[in-house]
Biopython code that builds the backbone (N, CA, C, O; Angstrom):
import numpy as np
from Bio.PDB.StructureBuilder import StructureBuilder

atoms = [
    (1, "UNK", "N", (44.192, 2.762, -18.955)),
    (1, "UNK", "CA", (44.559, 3.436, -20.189)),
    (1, "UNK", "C", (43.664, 4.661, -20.368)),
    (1, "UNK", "O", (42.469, 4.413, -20.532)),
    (2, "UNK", "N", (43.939, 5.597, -20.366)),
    (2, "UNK", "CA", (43.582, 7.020, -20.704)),
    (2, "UNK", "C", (42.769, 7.214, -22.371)),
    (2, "UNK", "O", (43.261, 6.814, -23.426)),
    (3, "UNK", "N", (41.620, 7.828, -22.241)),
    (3, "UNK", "CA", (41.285, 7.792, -23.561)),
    (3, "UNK", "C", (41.923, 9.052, -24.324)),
    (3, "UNK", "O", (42.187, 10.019, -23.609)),
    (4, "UNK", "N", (42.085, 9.110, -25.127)),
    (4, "UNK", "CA", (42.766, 10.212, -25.436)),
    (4, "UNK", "C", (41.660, 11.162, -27.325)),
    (4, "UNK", "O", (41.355, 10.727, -28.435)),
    (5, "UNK", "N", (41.529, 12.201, -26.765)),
    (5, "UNK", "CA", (40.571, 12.410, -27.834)),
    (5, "UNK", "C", (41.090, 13.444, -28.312)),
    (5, "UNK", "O", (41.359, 14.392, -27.573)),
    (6, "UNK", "N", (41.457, 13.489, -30.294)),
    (6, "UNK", "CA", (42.224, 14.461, -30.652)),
    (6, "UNK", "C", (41.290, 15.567, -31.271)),
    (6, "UNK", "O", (40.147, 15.592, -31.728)),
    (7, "UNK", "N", (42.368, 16.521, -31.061)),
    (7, "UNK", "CA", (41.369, 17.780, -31.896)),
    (7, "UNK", "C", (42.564, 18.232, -31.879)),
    (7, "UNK", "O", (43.540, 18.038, -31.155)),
    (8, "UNK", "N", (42.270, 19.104, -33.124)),
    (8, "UNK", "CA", (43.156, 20.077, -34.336)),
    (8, "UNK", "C", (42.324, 21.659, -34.428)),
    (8, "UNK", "O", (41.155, 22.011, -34.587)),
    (9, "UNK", "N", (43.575, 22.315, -34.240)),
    (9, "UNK", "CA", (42.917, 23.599, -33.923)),
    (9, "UNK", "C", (43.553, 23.906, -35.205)),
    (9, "UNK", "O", (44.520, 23.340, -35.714)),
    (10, "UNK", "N", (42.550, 25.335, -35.852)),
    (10, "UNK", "CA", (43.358, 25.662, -37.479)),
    (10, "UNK", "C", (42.607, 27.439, -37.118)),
    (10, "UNK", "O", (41.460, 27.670, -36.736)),
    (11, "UNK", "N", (43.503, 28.255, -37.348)),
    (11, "UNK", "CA", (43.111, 29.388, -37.871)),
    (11, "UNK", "C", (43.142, 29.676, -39.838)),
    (11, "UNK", "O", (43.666, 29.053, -40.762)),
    (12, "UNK", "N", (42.387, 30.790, -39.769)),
    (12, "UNK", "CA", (42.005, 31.056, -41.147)),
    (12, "UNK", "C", (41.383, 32.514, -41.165)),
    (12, "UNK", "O", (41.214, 33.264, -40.204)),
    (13, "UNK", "N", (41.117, 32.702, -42.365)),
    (13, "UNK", "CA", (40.702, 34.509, -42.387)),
    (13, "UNK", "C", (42.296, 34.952, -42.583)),
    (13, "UNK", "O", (43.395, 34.429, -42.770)),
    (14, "UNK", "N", (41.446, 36.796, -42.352)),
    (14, "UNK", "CA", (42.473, 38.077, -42.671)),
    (14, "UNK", "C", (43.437, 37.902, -41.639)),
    (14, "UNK", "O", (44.638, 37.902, -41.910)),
    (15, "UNK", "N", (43.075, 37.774, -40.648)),
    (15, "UNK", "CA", (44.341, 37.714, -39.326)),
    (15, "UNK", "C", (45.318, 37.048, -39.916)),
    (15, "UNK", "O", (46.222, 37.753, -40.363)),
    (16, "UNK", "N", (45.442, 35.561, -40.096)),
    (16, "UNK", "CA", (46.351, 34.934, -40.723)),
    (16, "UNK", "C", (47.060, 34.911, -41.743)),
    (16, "UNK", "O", (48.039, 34.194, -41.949)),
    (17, "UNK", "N", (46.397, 36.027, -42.709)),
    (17, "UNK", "CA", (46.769, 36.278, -44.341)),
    (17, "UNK", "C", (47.530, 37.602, -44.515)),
    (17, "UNK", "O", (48.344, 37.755, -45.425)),
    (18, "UNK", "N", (47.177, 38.764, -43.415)),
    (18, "UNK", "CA", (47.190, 40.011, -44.043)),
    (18, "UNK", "C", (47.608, 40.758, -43.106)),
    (18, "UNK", "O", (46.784, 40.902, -42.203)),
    (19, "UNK", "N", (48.420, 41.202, -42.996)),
    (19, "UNK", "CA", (49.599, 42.562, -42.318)),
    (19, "UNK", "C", (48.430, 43.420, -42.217)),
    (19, "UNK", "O", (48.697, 43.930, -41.129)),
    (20, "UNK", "N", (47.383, 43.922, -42.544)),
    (20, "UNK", "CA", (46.636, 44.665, -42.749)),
    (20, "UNK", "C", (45.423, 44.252, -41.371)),
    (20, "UNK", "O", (45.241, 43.224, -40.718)),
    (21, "UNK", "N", (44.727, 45.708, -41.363)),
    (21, "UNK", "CA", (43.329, 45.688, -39.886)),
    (21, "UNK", "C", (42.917, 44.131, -40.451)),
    (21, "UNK", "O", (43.246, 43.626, -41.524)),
    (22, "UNK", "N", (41.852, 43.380, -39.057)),
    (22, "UNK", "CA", (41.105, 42.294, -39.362)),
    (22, "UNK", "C", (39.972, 42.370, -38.514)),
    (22, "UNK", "O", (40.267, 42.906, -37.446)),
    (23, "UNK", "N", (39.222, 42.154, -38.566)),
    (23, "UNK", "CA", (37.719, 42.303, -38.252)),
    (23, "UNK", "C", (37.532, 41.186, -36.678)),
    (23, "UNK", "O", (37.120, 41.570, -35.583)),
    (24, "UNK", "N", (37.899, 40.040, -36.980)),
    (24, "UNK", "CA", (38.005, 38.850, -35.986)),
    (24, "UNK", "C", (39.078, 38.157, -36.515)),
    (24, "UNK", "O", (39.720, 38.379, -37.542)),
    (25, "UNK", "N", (39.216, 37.103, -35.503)),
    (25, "UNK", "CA", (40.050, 36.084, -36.035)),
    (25, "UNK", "C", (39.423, 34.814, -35.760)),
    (25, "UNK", "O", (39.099, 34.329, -34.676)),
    (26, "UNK", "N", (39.288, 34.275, -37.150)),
    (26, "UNK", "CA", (38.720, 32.808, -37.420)),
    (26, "UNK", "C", (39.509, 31.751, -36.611)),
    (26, "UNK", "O", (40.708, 31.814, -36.342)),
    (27, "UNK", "N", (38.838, 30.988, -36.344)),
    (27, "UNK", "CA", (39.701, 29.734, -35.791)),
    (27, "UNK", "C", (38.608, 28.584, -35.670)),
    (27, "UNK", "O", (37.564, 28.618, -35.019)),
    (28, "UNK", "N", (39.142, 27.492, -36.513)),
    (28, "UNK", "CA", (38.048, 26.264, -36.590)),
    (28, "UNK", "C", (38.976, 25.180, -35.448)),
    (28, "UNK", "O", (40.172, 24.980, -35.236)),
    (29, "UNK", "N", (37.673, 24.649, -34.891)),
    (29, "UNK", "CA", (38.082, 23.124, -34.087)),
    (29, "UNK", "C", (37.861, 22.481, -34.921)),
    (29, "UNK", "O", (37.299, 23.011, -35.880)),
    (30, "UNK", "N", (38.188, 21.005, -34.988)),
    (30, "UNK", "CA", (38.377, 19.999, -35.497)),
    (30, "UNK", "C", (38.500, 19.309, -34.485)),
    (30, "UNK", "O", (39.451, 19.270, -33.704)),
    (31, "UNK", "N", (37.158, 18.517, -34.465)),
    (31, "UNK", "CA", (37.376, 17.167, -33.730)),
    (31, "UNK", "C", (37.174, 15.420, -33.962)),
    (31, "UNK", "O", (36.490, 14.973, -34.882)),
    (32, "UNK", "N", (37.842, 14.617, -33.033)),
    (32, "UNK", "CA", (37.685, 13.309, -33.621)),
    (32, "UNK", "C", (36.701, 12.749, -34.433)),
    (32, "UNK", "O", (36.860, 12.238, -35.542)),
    (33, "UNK", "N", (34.985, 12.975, -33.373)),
    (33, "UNK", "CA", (34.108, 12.169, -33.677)),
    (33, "UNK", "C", (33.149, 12.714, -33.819)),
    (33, "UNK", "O", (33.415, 13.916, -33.831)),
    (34, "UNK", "N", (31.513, 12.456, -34.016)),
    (34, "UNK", "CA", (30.346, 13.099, -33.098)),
    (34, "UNK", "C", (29.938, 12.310, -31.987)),
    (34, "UNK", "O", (28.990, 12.720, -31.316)),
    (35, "UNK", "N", (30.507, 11.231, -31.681)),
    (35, "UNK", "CA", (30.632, 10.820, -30.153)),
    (35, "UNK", "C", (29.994, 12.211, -29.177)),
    (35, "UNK", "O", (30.160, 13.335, -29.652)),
    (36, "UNK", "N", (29.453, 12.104, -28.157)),
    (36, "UNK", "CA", (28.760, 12.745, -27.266)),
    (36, "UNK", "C", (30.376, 13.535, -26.613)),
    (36, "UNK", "O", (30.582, 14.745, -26.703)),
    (37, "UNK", "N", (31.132, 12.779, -26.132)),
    (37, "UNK", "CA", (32.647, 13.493, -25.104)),
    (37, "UNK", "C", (33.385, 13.870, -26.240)),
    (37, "UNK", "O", (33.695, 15.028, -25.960)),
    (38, "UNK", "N", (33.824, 13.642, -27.259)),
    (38, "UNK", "CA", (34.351, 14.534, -28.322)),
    (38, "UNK", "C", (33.857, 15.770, -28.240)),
    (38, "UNK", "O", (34.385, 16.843, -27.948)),
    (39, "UNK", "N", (32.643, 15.438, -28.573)),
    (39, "UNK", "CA", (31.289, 16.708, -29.060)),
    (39, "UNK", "C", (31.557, 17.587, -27.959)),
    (39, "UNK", "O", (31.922, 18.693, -28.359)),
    (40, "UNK", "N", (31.499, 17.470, -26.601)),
    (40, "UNK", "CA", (31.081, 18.474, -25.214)),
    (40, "UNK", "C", (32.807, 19.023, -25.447)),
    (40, "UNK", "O", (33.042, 20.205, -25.196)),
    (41, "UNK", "N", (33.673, 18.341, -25.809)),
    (41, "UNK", "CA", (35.247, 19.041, -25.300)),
    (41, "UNK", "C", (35.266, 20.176, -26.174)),
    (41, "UNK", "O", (35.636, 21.308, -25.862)),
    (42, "UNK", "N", (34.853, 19.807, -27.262)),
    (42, "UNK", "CA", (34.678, 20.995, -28.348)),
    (42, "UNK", "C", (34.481, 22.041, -28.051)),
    (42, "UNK", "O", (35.180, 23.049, -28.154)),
    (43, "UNK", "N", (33.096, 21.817, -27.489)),
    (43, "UNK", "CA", (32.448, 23.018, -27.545)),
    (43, "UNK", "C", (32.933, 23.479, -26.323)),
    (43, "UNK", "O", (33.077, 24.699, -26.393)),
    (44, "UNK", "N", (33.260, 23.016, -25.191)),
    (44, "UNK", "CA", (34.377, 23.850, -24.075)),
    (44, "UNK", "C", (35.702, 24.265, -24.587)),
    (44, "UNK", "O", (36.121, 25.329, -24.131)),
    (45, "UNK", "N", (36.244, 23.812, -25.210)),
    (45, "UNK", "CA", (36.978, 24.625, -25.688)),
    (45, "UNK", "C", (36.666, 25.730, -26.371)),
    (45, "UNK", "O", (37.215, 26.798, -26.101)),
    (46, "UNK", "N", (35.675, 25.609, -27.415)),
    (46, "UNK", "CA", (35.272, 26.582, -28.398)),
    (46, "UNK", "C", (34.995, 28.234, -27.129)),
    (46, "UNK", "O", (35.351, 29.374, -27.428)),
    (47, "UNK", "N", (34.332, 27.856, -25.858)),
    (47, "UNK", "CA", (33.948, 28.959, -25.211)),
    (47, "UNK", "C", (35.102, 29.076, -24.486)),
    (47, "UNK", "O", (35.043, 30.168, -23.922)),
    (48, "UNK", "N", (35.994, 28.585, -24.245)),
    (48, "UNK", "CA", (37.412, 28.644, -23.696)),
    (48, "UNK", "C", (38.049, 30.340, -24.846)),
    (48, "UNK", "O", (38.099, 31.547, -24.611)),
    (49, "UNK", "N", (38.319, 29.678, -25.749)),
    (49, "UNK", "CA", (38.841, 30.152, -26.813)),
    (49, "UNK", "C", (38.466, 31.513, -26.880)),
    (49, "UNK", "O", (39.296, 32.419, -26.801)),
    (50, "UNK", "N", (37.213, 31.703, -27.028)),
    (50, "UNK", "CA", (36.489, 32.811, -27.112)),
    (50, "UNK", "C", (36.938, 33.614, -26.083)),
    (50, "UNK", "O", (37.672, 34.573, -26.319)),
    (51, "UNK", "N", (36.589, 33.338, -24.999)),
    (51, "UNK", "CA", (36.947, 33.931, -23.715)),
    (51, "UNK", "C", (38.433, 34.508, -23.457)),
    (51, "UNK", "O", (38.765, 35.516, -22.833)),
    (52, "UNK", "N", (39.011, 33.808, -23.953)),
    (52, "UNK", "CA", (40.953, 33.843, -23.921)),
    (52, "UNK", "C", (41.417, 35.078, -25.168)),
    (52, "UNK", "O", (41.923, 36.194, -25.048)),
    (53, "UNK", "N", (41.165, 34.619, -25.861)),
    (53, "UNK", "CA", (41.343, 35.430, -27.550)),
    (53, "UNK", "C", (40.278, 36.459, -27.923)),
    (53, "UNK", "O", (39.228, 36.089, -28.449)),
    (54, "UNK", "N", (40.564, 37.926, -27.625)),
    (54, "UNK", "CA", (39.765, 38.384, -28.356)),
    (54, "UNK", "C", (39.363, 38.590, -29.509)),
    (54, "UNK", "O", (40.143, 38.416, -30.446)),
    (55, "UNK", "N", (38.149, 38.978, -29.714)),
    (55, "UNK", "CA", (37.896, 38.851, -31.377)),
    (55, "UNK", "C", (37.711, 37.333, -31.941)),
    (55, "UNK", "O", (37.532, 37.045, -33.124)),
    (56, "UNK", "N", (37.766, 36.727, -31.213)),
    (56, "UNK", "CA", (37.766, 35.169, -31.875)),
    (56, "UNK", "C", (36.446, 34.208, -32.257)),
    (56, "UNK", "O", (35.681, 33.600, -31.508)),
    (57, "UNK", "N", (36.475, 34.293, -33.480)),
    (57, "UNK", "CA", (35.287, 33.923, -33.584)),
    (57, "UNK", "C", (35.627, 32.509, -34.257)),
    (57, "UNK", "O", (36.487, 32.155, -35.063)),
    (58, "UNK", "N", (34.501, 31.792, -33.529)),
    (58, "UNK", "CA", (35.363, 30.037, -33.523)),
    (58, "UNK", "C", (34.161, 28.922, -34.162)),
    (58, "UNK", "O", (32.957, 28.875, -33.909)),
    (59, "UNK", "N", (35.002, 28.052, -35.091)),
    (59, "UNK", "CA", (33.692, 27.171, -35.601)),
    (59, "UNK", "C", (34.131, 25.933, -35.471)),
    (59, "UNK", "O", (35.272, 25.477, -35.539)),
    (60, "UNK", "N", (33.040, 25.403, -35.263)),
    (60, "UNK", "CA", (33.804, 23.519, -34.940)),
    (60, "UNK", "C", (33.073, 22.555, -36.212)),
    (60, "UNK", "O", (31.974, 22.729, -36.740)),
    (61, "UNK", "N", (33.912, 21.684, -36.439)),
    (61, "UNK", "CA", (33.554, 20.695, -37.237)),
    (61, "UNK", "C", (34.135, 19.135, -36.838)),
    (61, "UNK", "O", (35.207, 18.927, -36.271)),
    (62, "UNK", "N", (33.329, 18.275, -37.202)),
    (62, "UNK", "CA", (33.891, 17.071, -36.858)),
    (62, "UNK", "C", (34.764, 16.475, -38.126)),
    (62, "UNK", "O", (34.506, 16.568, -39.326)),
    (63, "UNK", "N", (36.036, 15.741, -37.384)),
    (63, "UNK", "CA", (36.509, 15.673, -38.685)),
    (63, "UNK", "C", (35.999, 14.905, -39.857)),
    (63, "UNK", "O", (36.612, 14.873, -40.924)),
    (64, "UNK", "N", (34.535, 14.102, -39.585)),
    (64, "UNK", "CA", (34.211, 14.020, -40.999)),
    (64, "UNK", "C", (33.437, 14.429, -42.004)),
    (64, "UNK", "O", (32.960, 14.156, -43.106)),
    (65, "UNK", "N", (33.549, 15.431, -40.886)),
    (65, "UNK", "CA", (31.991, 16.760, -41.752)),
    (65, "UNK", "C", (33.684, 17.704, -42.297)),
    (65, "UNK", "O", (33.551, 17.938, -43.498)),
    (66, "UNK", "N", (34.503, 18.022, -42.004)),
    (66, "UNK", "CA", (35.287, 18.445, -41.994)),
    (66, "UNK", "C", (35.932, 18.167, -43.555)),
    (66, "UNK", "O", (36.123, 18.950, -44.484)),
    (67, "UNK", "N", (36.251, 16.285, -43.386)),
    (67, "UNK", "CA", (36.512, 16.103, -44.720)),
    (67, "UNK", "C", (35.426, 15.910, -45.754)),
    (67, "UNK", "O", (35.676, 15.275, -46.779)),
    (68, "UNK", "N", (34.423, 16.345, -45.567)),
    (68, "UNK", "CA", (33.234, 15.881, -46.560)),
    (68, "UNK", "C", (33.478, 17.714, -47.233)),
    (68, "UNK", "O", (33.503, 17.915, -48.447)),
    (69, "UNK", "N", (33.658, 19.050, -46.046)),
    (69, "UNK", "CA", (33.266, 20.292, -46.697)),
    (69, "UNK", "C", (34.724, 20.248, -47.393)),
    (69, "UNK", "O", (34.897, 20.761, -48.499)),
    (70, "UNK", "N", (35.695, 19.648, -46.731)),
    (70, "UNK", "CA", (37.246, 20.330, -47.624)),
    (70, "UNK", "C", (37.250, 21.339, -46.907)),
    (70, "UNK", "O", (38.112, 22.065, -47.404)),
    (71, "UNK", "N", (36.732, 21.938, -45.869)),
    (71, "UNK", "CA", (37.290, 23.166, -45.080)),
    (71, "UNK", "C", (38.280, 23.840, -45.150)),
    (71, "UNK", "O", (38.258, 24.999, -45.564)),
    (72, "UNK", "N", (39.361, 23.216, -44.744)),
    (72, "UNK", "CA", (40.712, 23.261, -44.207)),
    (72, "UNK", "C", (41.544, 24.231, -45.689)),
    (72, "UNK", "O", (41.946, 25.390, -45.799)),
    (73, "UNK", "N", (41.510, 23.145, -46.543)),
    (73, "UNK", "CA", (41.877, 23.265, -48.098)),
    (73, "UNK", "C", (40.900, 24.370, -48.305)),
    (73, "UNK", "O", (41.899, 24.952, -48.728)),
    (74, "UNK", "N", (40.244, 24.956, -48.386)),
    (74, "UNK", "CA", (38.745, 25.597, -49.172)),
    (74, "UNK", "C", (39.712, 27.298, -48.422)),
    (74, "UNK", "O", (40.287, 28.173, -49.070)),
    (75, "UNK", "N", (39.543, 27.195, -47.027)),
    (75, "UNK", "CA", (39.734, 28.095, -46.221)),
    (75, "UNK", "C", (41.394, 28.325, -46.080)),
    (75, "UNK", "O", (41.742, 28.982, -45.099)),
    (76, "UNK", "N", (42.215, 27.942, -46.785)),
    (76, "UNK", "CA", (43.429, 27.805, -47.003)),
    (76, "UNK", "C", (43.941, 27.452, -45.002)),
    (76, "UNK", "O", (44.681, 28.293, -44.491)),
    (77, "UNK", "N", (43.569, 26.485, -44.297)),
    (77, "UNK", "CA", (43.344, 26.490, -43.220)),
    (77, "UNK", "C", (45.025, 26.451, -42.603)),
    (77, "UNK", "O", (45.778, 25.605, -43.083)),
    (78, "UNK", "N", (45.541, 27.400, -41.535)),
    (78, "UNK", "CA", (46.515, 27.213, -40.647)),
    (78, "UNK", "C", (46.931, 25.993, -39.315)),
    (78, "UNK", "O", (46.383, 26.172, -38.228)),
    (79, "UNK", "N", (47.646, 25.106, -39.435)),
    (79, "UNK", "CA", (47.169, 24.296, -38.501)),
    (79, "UNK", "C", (48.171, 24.773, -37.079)),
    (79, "UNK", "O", (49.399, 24.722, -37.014)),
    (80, "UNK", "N", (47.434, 25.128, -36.261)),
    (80, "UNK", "CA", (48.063, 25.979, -35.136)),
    (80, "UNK", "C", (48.343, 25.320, -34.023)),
    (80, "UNK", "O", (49.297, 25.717, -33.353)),
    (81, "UNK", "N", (47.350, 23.833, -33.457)),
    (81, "UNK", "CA", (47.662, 22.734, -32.537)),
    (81, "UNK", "C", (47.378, 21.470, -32.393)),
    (81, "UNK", "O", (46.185, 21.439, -32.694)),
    (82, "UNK", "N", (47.656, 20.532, -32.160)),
    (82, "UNK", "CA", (46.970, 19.211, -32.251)),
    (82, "UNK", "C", (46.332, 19.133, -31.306)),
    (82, "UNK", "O", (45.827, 18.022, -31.466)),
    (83, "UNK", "N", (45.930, 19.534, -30.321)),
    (83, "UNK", "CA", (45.796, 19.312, -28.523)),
    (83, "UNK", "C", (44.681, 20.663, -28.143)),
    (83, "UNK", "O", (44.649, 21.769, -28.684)),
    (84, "UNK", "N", (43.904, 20.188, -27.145)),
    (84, "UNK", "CA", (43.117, 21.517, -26.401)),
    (84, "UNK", "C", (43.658, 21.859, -25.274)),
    (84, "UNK", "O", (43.050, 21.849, -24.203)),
    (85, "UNK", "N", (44.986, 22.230, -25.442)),
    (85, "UNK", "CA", (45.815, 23.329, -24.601)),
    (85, "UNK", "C", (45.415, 24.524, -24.497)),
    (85, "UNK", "O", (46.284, 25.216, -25.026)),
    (86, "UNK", "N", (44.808, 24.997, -24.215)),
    (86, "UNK", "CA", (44.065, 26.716, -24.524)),
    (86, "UNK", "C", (45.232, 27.412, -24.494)),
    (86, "UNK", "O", (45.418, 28.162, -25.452)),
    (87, "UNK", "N", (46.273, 27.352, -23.446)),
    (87, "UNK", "CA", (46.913, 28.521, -23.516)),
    (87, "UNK", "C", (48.401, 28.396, -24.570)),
    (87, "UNK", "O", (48.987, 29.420, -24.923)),
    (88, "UNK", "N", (48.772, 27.306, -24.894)),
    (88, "UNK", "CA", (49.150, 26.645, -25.780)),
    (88, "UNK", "C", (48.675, 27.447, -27.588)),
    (88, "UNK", "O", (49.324, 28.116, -28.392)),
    (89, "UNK", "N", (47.508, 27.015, -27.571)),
    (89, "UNK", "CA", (46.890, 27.838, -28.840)),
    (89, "UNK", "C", (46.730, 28.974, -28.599)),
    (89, "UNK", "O", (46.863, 29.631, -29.631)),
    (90, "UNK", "N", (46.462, 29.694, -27.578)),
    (90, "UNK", "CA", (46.720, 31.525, -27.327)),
    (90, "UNK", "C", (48.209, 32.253, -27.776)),
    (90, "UNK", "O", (48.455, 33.332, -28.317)),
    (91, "UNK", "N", (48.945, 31.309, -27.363)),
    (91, "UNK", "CA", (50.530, 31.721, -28.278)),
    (91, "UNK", "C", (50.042, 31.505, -29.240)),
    (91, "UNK", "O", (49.537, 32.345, -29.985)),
    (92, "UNK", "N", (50.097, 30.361, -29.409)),
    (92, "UNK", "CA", (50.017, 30.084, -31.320)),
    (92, "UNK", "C", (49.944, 30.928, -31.875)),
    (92, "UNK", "O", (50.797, 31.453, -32.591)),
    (93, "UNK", "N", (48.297, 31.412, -31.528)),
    (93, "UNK", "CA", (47.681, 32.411, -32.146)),
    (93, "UNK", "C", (48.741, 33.964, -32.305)),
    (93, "UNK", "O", (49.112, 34.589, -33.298)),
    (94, "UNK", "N", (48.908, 34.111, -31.230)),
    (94, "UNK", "CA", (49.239, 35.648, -30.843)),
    (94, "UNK", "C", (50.602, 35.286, -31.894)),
    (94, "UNK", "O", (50.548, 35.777, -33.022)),
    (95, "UNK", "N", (51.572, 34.606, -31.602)),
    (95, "UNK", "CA", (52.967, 34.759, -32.276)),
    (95, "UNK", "C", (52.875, 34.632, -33.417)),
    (95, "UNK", "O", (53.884, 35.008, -34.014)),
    (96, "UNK", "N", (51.512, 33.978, -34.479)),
    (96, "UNK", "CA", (51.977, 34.025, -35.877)),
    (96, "UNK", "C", (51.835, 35.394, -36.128)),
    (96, "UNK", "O", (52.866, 35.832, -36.638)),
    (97, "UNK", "N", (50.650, 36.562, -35.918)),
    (97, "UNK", "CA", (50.477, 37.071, -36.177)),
    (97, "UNK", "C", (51.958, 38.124, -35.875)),
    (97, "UNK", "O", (52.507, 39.026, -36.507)),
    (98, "UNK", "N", (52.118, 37.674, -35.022)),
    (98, "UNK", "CA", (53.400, 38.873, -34.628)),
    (98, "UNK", "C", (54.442, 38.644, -35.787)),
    (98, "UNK", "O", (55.148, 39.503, -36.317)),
    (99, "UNK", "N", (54.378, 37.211, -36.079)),
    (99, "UNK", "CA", (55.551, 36.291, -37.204)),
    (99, "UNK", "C", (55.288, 36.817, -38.576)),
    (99, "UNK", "O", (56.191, 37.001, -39.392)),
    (100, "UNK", "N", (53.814, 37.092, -38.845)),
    (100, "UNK", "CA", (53.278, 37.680, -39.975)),
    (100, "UNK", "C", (53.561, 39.091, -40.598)),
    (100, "UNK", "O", (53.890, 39.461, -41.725)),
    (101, "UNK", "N", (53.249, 39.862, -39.167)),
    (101, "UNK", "CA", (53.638, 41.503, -39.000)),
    (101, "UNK", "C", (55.126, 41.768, -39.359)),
    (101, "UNK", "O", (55.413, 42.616, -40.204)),
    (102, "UNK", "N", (56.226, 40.917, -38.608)),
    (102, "UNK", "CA", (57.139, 40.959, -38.754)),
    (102, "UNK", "C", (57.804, 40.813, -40.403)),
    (102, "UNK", "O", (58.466, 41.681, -40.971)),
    (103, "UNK", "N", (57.405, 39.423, -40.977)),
    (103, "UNK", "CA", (57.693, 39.520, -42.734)),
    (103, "UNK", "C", (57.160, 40.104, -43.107)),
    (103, "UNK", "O", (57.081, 39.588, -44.222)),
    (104, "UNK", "N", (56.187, 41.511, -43.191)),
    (104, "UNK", "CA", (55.245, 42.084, -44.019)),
    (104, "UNK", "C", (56.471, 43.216, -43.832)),
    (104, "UNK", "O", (57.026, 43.272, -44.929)),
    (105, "UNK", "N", (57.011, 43.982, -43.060)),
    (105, "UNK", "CA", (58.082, 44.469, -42.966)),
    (105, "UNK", "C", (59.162, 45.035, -44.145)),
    (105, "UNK", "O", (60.246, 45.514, -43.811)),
]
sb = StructureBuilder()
sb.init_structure("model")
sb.init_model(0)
sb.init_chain("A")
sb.init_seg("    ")
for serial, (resi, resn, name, xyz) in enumerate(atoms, 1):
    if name == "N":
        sb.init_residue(resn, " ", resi, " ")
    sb.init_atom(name, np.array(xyz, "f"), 0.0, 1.0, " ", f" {name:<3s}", serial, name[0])
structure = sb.get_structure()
């Protein structure tokens, strides 16, 4: 049986809000646990991310530091993937904004 460890990718910020220039684009991980292999996928992804997406400036939280800040809610948070597909969330990313540009129209 395969362990299977979830994480939730969420963008947030101007990118996601505003037809208008943006400085970076936010994007929080969300992961299962602080388990040690939760913890390391994270943060490979997190430098994944970076690397893939420019401008991306990326913050991780576990999800119960996550639900203790209200992040998500606070940061009016986008939920963009369930999975650390990198290239998967590189669409994501790229097409809302195009989806965004497009209704600002």
């Amino acid at each position: 049986m395969a362990l299977i460890f979830e994480t939730q990718i969420y963008g947030f910020g101007s990118y996601f809000y505003s037809s208008g220039s943006y400085q970076d684009i936010d994007i929080l991980v969300v992961h299962s646990s602080t388990d040690r292999t939760p913890c390391l996928m994270a943060i490979s992804l997190k430098k994944s991310i970076v690397e893939q997406i420019e401008k991306s400036d990326v913050s991780i939280l576990s999800k119960s530091a996550e639900l203790d800040f209200d992040f998500i809610k606070k940061s009016k948070g986008i939920l963009l993937y369930e999975e650390s597909d990198l290239k998967k969330i590189t669409n994501k990313v790229n097409s809302h904004r195009k989806k965004y540009q497009g209704d600002a129209l």
